[in-house]
Phi, psi and omega in degrees: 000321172297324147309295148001276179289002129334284200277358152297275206285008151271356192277321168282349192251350156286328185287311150319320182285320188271340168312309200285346180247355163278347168289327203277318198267036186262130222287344145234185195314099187225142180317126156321128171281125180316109168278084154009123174317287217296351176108005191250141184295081194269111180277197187282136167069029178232137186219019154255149194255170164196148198281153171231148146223143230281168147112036196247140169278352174301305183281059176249007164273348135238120196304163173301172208008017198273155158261155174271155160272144169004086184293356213259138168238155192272144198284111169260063177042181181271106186304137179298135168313140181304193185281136153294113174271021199240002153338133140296344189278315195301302167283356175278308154318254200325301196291336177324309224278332214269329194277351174287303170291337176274346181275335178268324172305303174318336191270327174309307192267016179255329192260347154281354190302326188290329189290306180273350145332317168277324189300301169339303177287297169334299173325292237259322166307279222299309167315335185266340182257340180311328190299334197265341140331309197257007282158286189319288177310320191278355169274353170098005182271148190288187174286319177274354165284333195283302194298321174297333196280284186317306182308345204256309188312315175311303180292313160313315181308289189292335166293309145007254157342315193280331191296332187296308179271332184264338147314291217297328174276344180273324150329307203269309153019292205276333164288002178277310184283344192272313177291335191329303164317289197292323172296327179277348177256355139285356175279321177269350176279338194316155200268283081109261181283003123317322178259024153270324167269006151268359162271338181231047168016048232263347196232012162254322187279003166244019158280312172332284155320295181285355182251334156300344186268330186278001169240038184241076187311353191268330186292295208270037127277340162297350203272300168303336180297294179295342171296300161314317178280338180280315178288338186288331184281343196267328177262345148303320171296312181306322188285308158342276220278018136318339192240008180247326156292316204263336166286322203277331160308298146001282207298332185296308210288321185267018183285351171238355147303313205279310190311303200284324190279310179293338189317311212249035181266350181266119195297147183314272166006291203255352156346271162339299164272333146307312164299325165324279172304349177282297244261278190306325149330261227305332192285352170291340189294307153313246207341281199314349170280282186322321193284334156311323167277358162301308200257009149295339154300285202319309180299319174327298214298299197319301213297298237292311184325287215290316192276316169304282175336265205314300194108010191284104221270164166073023175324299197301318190295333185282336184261330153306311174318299186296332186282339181304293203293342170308317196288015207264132187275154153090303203246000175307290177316313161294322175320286174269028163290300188300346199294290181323298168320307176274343174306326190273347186285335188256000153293301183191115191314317189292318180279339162294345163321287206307318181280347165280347167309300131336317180294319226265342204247332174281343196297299194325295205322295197275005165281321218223012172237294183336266182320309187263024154279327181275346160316295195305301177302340146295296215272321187116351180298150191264138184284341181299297188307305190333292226268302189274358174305299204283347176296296217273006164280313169327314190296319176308272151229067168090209143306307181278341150311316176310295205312317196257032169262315176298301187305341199280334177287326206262309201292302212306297169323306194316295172301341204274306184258024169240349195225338198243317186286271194353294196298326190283333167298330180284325198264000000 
């Protein structure tokens, strides 16, 4: 019953309002509209009226009995039609404009890939080292005493390491270069190669060679240009991997800050199951980083044996190596195969034969028995998905395709079965 005169007297009290502005915006001088005692709207050459009572808050923008004021303005014309948006110029502009930001985002993230390559390998420590943070904690240590401990244990690790390779290369190094001479000149006594270069004079035309490239000013500024580029690539890695430590510490100490703060961008309904699944990601993500640093040891262990047996110098150092590069998915493992391989060629030809022989039959070993059995049991992953995850992120993009196919595969997998087989069961 209360409705009704309601939306009457807002209906009237709207019919007022377009009076007044269409009086206002009319291109000359025209009588005022008569407002009514009772509250009621009289336009001009109108002889219907409507009721109002009195006392509506809706009308205190013109009081009961007020008159409008003077309506008459100067004639500007007639307002023009709006823009078409159904224009070809209209779309063509717009779509022009939207295909400009997106070639600038693209070019923004082309020029962001080392930043996020690293935040990514930072992502990926702090998920492998937070279990051992929270192991820390459940033991009664706070967290930022739990973070410190691990981080120093972490730095410890890598100082380790760093004391194993880098005497033994700068050593062997400056004896590699004292030999250099005596190595070439045996290389040239070789029976081999004497009787190759008398038939195709194989050493005089590369006599040749090197003395137009060493009076050639465009080589040895390419030659110093590269020289260059190499210590610049080599201090860019350290600020790498320096900025990848001072991140992973960041990401350990605040991590469960960053959790609760994306947690609670989720409405509250689905919360609860959003962390679940949240929760149990990172936790594969973390595995899957342990099981890579597992079969890059593993791999380590094997070069180390193996390079002992054969007799192969510089085992330990060859094998740190081999154990680094490992941690690289899909392309690590060759990497310090060739690694190996060329250190042995300049010992002795027959045992690099033997270590690629080795290589070629552990590689097998470890794509398709090693990696995906320990996948399967961090991550959870089936060794078939392991093996074609990790082919199409390489392909795709790269190292950081590697680094992200797997873990993107165990959340997909994650969803496939917590969220999509239930609901297909439900219907």
């Amino acid at each position: 019953m209360l409705r009704q005169p309601l939306l009457k007297r807002w209906s009237d009290f709207r019919q007022r309002q377009r009076e007044v502005l269409r009086a206002s915006n009319a291109p000359t001088l025209i009588a005022p509209t008569p407002i009514a005692t009772d509250g009621r709207a009289t336009p001009v050459g109108s002889t219907e009226t409507a009721e109002q009572p009195e006392g509506d808050p809706l009308m205190d923008v013109l009081p009961l009995g007020a008159q409008q004021p003077p309506t008459g303005r100067r004639d500007y014309g007639t307002a023009g039609r709006p823009l078409n948006r159904q224009s070809p110029f209209y779309v063509g502009f717009v779509g022009a404009f939207g295909v400009l930001v997106a070639y600038g985002l693209f070019r923004a993230l082309g020029q962001l890939t080392q930043v996020i390559t690293l935040l990514i390998v930072a992502f990926f420590m702090t998920l492998a080292l937070n279990p051992l943070v929270e192991a820390l904690n459940r033991r009664g240590l706070r967290r930022p005493i739990s973070v410190t401990i691990v981080f120093v244990g972490l730095v410890a690790v890598f100082t380790a390491l760093g004391f194993v390779v880098v005497p033994p290369v700068a050593q062997q190094g400056g004896l590699l270069a004292d030999n250099a001479p005596r190595y070439l000149d045996n290389l040239l006594a070789n029976q081999f190669v004497q009787n190759f270069d008398s038939h195709f004079h194989v050493l005089d035309k590369l006599r040749v060679e090197l003395e137009k490239m060493v009076t050639d000013g465009n080589f040895m500024s390419g030659f110093f240009g590269g020289v260059l580029g190499a210590g610049k690539a080599l201090a860019s890695g350290f600020f790498g991997f320096l900025t990848v430590l001072v991140l992973t510490l960041y990401f350990l100490s605040s991590l469960p800050r960053v959790k609760d703060a994306a947690y609670g961008m989720v409405p509250s309904s689905r919360r609860p199951r959003f962390i679940s699944l949240s929760e149990e990601i990172m936790r594969r993500v973390g595995s899957y980083a342990i099981g890579q640093v597992a079969v890059a040891t593993i791999n380590a262990i094997c070069s180390w044996v193996m390079m002992s047996i054969v007799g192969i110098r510089y085992a330990a150092v060859l094998a740190v190596v081999v154990g680094l590069l490992g941690l690289i998915p899909m392309v690590g493992a060759s990497l310090g195969a060739a690694v190996v391989c060329l250190v042995a060629v300049f010992d002795d030809p027959t045992k690099a034969v033997i270590a690629l022989v080795y290589y070629i039959a552990y590689q097998q070993l470890e794509n398709y028995v090693v990696a995906p059995r320990i996948m399967q049991r961090t991550v959870s992953v089936p060794g078939a998905v392991t093996v074609v995850a990790a082919l199409a992120g390489a392909t795709l993009l790269g190292i950081l395709g590697a680094l992200l196919a797997i873990p993107v595969a165990a959340g997909l997998l994650l969803i496939y079965e917590e969220v999509l087989l239930p609901r297909q069961h439900a219907t």
